[in-house]
C-alpha positions in Angstrom: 0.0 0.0 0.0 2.8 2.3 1.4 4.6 1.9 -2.1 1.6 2.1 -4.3 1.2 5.6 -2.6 4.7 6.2 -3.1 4.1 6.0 -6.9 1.0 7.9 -6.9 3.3 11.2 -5.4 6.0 10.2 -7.9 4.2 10.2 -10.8 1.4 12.3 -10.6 3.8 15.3 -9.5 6.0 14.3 -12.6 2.4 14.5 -14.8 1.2 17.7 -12.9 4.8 19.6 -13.9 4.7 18.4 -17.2 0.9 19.4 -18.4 1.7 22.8 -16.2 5.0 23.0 -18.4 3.1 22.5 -22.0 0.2 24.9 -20.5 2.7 27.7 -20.3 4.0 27.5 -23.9 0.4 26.9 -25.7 -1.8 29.3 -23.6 -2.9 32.5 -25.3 -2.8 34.3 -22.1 0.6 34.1 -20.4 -0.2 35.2 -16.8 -2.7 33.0 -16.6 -0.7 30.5 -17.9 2.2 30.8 -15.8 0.0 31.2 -12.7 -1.2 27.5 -13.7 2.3 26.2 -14.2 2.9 27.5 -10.3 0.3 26.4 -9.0 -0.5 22.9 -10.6 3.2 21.2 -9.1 2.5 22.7 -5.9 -1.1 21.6 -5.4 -0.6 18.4 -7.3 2.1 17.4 -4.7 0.1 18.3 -1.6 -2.7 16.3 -3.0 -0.3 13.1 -3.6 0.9 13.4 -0.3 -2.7 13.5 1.4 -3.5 10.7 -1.3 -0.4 8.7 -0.2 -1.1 9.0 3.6 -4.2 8.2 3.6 -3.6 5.2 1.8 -0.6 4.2 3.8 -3.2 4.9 6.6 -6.1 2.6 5.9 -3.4 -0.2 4.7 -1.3 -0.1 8.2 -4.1 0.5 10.5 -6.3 -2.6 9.1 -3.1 -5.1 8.8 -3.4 -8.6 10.4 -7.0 -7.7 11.6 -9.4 -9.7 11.0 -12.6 -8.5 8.8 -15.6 -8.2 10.4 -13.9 -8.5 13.9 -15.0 -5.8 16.9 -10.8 -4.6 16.4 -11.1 -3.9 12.8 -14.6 -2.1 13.0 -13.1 0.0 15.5 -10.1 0.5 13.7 -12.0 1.4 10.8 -14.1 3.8 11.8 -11.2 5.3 13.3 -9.4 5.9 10.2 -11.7 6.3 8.2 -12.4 9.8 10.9 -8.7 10.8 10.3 -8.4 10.5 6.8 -11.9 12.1 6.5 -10.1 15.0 8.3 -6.8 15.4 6.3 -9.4 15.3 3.3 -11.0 18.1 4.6 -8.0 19.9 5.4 -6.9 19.6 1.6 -10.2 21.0 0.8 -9.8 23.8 2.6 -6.3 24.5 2.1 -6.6 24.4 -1.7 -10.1 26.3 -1.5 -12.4 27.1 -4.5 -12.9 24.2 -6.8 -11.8 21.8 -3.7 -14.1 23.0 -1.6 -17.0 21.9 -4.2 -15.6 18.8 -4.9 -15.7 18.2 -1.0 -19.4 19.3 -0.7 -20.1 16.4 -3.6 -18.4 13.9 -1.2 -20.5 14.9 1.4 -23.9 14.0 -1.1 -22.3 10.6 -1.8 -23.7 8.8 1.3 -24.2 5.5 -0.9 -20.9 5.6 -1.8 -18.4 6.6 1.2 -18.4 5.8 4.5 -20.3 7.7 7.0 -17.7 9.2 8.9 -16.8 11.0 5.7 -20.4 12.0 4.7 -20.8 13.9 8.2 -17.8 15.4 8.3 -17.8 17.1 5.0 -21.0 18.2 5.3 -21.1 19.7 8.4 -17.9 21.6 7.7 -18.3 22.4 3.4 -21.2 24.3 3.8 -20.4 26.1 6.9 -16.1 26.6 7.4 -15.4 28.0 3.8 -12.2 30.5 3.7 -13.0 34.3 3.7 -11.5 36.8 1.5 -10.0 39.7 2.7 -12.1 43.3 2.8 -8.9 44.7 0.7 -9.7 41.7 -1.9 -13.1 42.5 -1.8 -12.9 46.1 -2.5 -10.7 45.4 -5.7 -13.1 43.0 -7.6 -16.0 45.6 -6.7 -13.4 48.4 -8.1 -12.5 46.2 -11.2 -16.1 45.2 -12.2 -17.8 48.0 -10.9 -15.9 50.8 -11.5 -15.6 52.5 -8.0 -15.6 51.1 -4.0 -17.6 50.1 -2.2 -18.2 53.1 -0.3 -18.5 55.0 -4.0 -21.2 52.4 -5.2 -23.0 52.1 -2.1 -24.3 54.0 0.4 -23.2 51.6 3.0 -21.4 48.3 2.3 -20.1 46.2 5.2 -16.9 45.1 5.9 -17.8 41.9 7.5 -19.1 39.0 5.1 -22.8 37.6 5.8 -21.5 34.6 5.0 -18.9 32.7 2.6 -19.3 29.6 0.1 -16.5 27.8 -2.3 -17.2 30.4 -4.9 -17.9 33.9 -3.5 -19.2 35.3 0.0 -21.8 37.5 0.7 -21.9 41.1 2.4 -25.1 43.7 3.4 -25.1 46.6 1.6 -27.8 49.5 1.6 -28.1 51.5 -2.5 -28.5 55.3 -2.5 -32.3 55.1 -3.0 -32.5 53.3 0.2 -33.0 49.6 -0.9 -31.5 46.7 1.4 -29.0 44.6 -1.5 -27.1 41.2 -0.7 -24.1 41.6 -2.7 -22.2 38.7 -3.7 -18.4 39.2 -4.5 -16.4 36.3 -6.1 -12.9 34.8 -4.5 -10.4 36.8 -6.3 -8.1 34.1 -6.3 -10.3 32.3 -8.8 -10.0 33.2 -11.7 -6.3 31.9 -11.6 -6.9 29.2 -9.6 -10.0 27.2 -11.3 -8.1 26.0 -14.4 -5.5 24.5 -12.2 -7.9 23.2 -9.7 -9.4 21.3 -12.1 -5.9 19.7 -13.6 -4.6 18.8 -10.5 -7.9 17.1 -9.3 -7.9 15.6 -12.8 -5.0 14.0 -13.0 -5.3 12.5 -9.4 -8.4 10.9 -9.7 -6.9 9.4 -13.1 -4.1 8.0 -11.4 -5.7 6.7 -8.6 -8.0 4.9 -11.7 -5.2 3.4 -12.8 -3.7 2.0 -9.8 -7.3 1.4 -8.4 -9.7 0.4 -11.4 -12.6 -0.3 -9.0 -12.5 3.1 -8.1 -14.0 5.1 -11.5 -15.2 8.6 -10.1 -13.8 10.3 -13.6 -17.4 11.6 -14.3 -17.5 13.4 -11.1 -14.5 16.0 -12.8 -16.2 15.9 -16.1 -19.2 17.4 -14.2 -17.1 19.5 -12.5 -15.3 20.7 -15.5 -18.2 21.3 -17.3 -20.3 23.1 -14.3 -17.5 25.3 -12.9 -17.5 27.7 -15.8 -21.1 28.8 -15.6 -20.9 29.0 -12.1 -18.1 31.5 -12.0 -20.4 33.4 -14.3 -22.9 35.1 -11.9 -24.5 36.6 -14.5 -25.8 32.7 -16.0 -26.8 32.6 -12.6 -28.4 35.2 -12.4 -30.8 34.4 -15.9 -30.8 31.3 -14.5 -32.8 32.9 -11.0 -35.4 34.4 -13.4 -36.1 31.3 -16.1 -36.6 29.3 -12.4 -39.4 32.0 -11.1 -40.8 32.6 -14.4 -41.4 28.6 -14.9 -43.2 28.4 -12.0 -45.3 31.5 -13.0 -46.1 29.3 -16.4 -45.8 25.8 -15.7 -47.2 25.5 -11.5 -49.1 28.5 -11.3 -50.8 26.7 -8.1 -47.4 26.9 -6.3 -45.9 29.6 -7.9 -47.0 32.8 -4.5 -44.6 30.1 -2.7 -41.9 30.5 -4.6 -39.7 32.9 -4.8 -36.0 33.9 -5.8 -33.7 37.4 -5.0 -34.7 40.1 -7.1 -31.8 41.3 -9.2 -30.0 44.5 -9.5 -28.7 44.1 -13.0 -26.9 47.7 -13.3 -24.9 46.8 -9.7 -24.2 42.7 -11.2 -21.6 41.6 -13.7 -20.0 38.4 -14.1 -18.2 38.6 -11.0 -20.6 40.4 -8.4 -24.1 40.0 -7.8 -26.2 42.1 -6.6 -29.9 41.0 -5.1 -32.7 41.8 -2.6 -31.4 41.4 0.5 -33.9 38.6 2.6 -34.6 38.7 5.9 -35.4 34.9 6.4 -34.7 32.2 8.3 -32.4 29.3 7.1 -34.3 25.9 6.0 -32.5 23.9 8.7 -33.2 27.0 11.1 -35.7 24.9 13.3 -36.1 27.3 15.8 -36.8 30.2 13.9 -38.8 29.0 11.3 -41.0 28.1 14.7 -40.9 31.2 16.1 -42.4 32.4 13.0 -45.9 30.5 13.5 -44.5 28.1 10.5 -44.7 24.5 11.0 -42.1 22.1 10.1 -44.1 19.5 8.0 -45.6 22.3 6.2 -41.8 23.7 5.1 -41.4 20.1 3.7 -44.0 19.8 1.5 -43.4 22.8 0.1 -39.9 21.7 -0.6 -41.0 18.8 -2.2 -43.8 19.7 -3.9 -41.1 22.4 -5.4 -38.5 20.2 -6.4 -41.4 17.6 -7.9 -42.6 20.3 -10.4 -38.8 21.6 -11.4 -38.0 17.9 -12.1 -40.8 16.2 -13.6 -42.7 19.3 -15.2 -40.5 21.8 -15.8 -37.2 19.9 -16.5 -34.7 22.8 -15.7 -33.7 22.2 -12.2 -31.9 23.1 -9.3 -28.8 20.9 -8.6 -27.5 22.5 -5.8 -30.2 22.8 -2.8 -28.5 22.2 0.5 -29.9 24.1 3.5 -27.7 27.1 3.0 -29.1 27.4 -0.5 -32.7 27.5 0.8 -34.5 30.1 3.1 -37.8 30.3 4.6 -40.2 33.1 5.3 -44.2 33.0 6.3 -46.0 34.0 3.0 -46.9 37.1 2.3 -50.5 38.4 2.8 -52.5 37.9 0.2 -50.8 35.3 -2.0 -52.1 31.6 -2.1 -50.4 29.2 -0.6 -50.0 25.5 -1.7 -53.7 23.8 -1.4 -55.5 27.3 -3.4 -56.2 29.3 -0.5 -55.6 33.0 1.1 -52.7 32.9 3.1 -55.3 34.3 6.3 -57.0 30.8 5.4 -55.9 28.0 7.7 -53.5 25.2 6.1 -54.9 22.3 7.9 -58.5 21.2 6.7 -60.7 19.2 9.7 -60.0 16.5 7.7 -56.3 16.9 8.1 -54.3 14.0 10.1 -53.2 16.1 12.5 -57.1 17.2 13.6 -58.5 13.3 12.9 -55.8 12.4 15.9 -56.4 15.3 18.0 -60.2 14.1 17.6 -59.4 11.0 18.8 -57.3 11.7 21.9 -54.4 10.3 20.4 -52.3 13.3 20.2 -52.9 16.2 22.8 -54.8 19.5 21.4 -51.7 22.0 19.9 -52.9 25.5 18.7 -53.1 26.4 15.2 -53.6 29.7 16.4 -51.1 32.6 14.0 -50.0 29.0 12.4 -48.6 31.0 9.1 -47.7 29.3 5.6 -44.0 28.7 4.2 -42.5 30.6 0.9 -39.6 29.1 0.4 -36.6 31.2 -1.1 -34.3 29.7 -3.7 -30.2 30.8 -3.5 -27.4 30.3 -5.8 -28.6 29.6 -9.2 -25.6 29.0 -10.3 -25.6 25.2 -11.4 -28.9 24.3 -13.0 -29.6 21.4 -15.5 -31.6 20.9 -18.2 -33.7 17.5 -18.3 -34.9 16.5 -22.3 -38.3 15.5 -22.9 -37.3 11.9 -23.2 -34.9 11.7 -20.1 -37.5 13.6 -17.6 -40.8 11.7 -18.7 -38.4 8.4 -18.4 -37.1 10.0 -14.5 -40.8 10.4 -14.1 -42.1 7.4 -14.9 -39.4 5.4 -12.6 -40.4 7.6 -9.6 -44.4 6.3 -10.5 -42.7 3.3 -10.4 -40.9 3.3 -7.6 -43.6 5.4 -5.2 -46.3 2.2 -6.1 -43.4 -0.8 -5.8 -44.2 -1.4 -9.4 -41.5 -3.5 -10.2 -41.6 -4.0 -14.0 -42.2 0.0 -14.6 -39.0 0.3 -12.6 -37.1 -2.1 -14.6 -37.9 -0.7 -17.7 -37.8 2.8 -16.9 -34.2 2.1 -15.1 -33.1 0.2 -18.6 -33.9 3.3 -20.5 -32.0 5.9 -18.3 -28.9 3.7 -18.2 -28.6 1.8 -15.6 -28.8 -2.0 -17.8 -30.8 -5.0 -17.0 -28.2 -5.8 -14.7 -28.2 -3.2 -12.0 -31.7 -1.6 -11.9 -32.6 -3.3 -8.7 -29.2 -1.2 -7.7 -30.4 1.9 -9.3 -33.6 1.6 -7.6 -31.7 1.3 -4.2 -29.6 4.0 -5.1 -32.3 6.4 -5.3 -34.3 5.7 -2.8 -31.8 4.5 -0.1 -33.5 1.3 0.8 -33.0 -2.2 0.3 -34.7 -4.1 -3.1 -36.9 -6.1 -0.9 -38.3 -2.5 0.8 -38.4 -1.0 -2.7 -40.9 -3.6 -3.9 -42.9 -4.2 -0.5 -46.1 -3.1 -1.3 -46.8 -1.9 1.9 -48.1 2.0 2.5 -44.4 2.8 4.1 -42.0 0.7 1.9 -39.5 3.7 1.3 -39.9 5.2 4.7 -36.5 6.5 6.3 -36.8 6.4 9.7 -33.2 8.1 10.6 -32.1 5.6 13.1 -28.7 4.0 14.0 -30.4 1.1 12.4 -31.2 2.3 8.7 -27.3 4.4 8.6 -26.0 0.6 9.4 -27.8 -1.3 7.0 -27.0 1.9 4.5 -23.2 1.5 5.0 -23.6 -2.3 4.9 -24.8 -2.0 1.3 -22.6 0.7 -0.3 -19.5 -1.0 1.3 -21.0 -4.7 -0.3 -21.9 -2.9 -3.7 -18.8 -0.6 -3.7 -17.6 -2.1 -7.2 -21.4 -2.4 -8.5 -22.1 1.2 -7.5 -19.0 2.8 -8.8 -19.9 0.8 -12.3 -23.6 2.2 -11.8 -22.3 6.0 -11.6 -20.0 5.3 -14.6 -22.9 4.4 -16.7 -25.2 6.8 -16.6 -26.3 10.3 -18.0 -24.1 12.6 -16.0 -28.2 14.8 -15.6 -29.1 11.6 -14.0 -26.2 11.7 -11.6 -26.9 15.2 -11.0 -30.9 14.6 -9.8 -29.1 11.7 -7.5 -27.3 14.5 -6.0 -30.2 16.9 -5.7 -32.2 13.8 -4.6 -29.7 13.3 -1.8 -29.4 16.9 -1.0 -33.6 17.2 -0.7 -33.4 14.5 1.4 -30.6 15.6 3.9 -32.9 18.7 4.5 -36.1 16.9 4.8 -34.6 14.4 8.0 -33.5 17.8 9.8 -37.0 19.0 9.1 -38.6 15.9 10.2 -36.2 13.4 11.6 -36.7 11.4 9.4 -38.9 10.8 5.9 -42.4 11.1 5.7 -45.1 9.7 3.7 -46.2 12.8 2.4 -42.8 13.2 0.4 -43.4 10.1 -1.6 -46.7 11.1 -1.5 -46.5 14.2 -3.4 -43.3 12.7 -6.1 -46.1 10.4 -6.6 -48.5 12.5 -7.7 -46.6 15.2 -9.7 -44.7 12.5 -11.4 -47.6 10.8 -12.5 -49.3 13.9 -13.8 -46.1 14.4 -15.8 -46.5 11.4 -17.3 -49.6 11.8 -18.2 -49.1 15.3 -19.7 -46.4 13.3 -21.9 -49.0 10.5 -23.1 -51.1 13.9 -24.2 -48.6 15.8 -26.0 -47.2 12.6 -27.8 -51.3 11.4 -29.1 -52.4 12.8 -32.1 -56.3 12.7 -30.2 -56.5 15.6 -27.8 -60.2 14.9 -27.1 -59.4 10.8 -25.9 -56.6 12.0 -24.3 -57.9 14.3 -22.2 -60.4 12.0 -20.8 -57.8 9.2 -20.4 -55.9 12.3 -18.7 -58.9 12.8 -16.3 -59.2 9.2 -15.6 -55.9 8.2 -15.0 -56.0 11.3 -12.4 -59.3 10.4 -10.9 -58.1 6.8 -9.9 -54.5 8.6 -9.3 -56.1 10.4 -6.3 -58.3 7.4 -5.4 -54.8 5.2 -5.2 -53.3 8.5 -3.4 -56.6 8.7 -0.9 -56.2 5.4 0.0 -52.5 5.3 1.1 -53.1 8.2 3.4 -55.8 6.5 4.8 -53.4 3.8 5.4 -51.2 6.0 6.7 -53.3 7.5 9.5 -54.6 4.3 10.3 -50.7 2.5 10.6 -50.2 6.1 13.2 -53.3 5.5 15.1 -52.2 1.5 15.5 -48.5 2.4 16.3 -49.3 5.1 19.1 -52.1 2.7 20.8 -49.9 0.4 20.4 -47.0 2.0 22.3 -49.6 3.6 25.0 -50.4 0.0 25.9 -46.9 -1.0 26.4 -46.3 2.3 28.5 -49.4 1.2 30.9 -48.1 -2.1 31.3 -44.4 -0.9 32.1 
């Protein structure tokens, strides 16, 4: 092991120095150039050397222990802690480009172990490196012509906040209005090409030496996606085509949506300026409380949101971790979700929530100044574009997959990629649950619960399947592997807002997915008149189907808490 990382230091230094020396001579731009051929050998070598200890690492702290034994679990999880650290130190050492590639890692929860999973993502979202007020002031000088002081009439200092890309500071513009200004990492723009080189040629090598391990799509994306996301003014078309879909497309859910307004006068490709918001963060529990919101509501909404972008609209949002999403209660005035006034009250007497109250299973709480969500979309910046084909295919696995239908989610798997061979591991994939759950008719077959129990069995799979999953990720779309990682984000927000997964969620994938579908069966007849009655059918027994599992539903709740307030009266 020790000499296999050995060879990785050698030879990938030897490669990084070489493409940085060609770079140099066939650039058109020279500084840029010979930034990249200073910055490739020195980055390239710190990478080898984290690569090479960490692999020296796992290979001396597992030897002569036996797999499986209470030593080498321990062991394991120990390494894998420390060289989930020193990954995350590289990350933030190198900044930028590293720093996204660590928040991937952190999505990747069927593919690496735990201890890695929590650790980047409770530090690549929140630790990213600052720059300096005097940096600051010269990319606003460059793009904008004059500081910030000049531009605004206040601007301060102290960042809001900072991400891989840019950070964030309040500024107030001479007529008065309360901006968010978004200033890019200066070190950037020489630092991206080279980022992506370096990362390049390491996860090549480690390819070579390690052939099971095959994560060269996740650069490709990474090449391809960096670009337009250093481009805040993509991102910032980008924020209007998403509000303006909604508008068109989900007019029902559309009050509930909303995105910065931007100052395109104050914005170039390098700053952005927006509507400041005064919201809470999605994973802000406490607040979003405070606020007469309730939690359950916030996560339908997110759902329902990320249902129509996917399924109808077919231009998502590939990026939504919590610090990309905010909550506020809805303005007065708008509709909310289910069609009504936002001084209307959410829950129907029908609800769940009242039937149980009803019932004396679940004490009386007020709905009293209980206020609706409008959930506020950030960083626009990395978007993707489904095709026709690709998201009625994505829709009709989800239909699938929501009503355990297992030969709609072989054949829908088939045609997105994944082969006859490993849809079952598709299917897993996607849903984070074993085949045998995936295909259990029961109401709550894809139910995360969020205990120690599920994470196990989680880690037990993606370490068994390692080799099938890496071929999995090789083969298809890289869109499709992008809505895995918007389908893992969504659902590492929705078991902080829930502790868990909920019905509701499958619920309403369910029901938007299958209206997609059926939207697709429409546009594709030649008979508009047929079709829309098939349409109407296929809806009618939709919501019957739909009806029916929530009745379930309620009914599985009322049996588990009488069930449990029995067992408390005997103890």
């Amino acid at each position: 092991m020790w000499r296999v990382g050995a060879k990785l230091v050698v030879g990938a230094t030897l490669l990084g120095g070489g493409a940085a020396g060609v770079n140099i001579f066939t650039s058109d731009d020279i500084s840029t150039a010979f930034n990249i051929c200073t910055l490739v050998p020195v980055r390239l070598l710190r990478d080898s050397l984290t690569a090479a200890t960490i692999a020296f690492d796992y290979g001396y702290s597992l030897w002569g222990l036996k797999e499986g034994s209470i030593e080498w679990s321990k062991a394991k999880h120990e390494v894998h802690n420390r060289c989930a650290l020193r990954l995350q130190e590289l990350c933030f050492r190198n900044g930028g480009i590293y720093i996204k590639l660590g928040q991937h890692i952190g999505q990747l929860e069927y593919v690496v172990p735990q201890e890695y999973v929590h650790i980047m993502r409770t530090s690549m979202l929140k630790r990213c490196p600052f720059s300096s007020y005097d940096q600051v002031r010269k990319v606003l000088t460059r793009e904008l012509g004059g500081l910030p002081e000049e531009i605004f009439e206040e601007f301060d200092p102290v960042p809001l906040a900072s991400a891989s890309l840019a950070q964030v500071h309040a500024a107030r513009t001479h007529d008065g209005k309360n901006v968010a200004v978004k200033v890019q990492h200066t070190h950037l723009t020489d630092t991206a090409t080279a980022d992506i080189a370096t990362v390049t040629l390491i996860v090549n090598a480690l390819n070579w030496f390690f052939p099971e391990f095959d994560y060269r799509w996740l650069v490709d994306e990474i090449r391809e996606s960096s670009p337009k996301e250093l481009d805040f003014l993509f991102e910032a078309r980008n924020s209007e085509k998403c509000l303006e879909n909604f508008k068109r497309l989900s007019p029902h859910i559309a009050d509930c949506i909303y995105v910065p307004k931007v100052y395109w006068d104050l914005s170039t490709s390098k700053v952005l300026t927006m509507e400041y918001m005064d919201a809470a963060e999605i994973t802000d529990l406490i607040t979003i409380q405070r606020l007469g919101i309730q939690l359950s509501d916030v996560s339908k909404l997110v759902s329902q949101a990320f249902a129509e972008m996917i399924f109808r609209h077919g231009f998502v949002h590939c990026d939504p971790h919590a610090a990309n999403m905010m909550v506020r209660p809805l303005p007065s005035g708008r509709k909310n979700l289910f069609g009504n006034h936002e001084s209307n009250r959410m829950l129907t007497p029908t609800s769940m929530l009242e039937v149980l109250q009803e019932m004396k299973i679940l004490s009386p709480v007020s709905l009293e100044g209980q206020k609706k969500p409008q959930l506020i979309l950030l960083d626009h910046g990395l978007y993707k574009n489904l095709d026709f084909a690709t998201r009625v295919n994505y829709a009709s696995l989800w239909k699938a997959l929501i009503f355990a239908d297992v030969n709609g989610i072989k054949e829908n798997s088939v045609k997105l990629g994944a082969g006859e061979d490993l849809y079952a591991l598709f299917a897993g994939v996607l849903t984070m649950r074993p085949w045998n759950r995936v295909i259990d008719p029961s109401v709550d077959h894809l139910i995360l619960e969020g205990s120690d129990t599920d994470r196990s069995e989680l880690q037990m799979y993606a370490s068994h399947y390692f080799t099938q999953i890496s071929e999995l990720l090789r083969r298809l779309p890289r869109v499709i592997l992008l809505m895995l990682k918007t389908n893992d984000c969504l659902r590492a927000v929705n078991h902080v807002l829930l502790q868990g997964s909920s019905l509701e969620t499958y619920l309403i994938i369910g029901r938007v997915s299958s209206k997609a579908v059926s939207e697709a069966k429409i546009i594709s007849s030649n008979c508009f008149i047929l079709s829309g009655l098939s349409l109407w059918l296929e809806q009618m027994l939709l919501e019957a189907r739909l009806f029916s599992m929530r009745i379930a539903l309620w009914l599985l709740h009322i049996q588990k808490t009488l069930y449990y307030r029995t067992k408390k009266k005997e103890i």
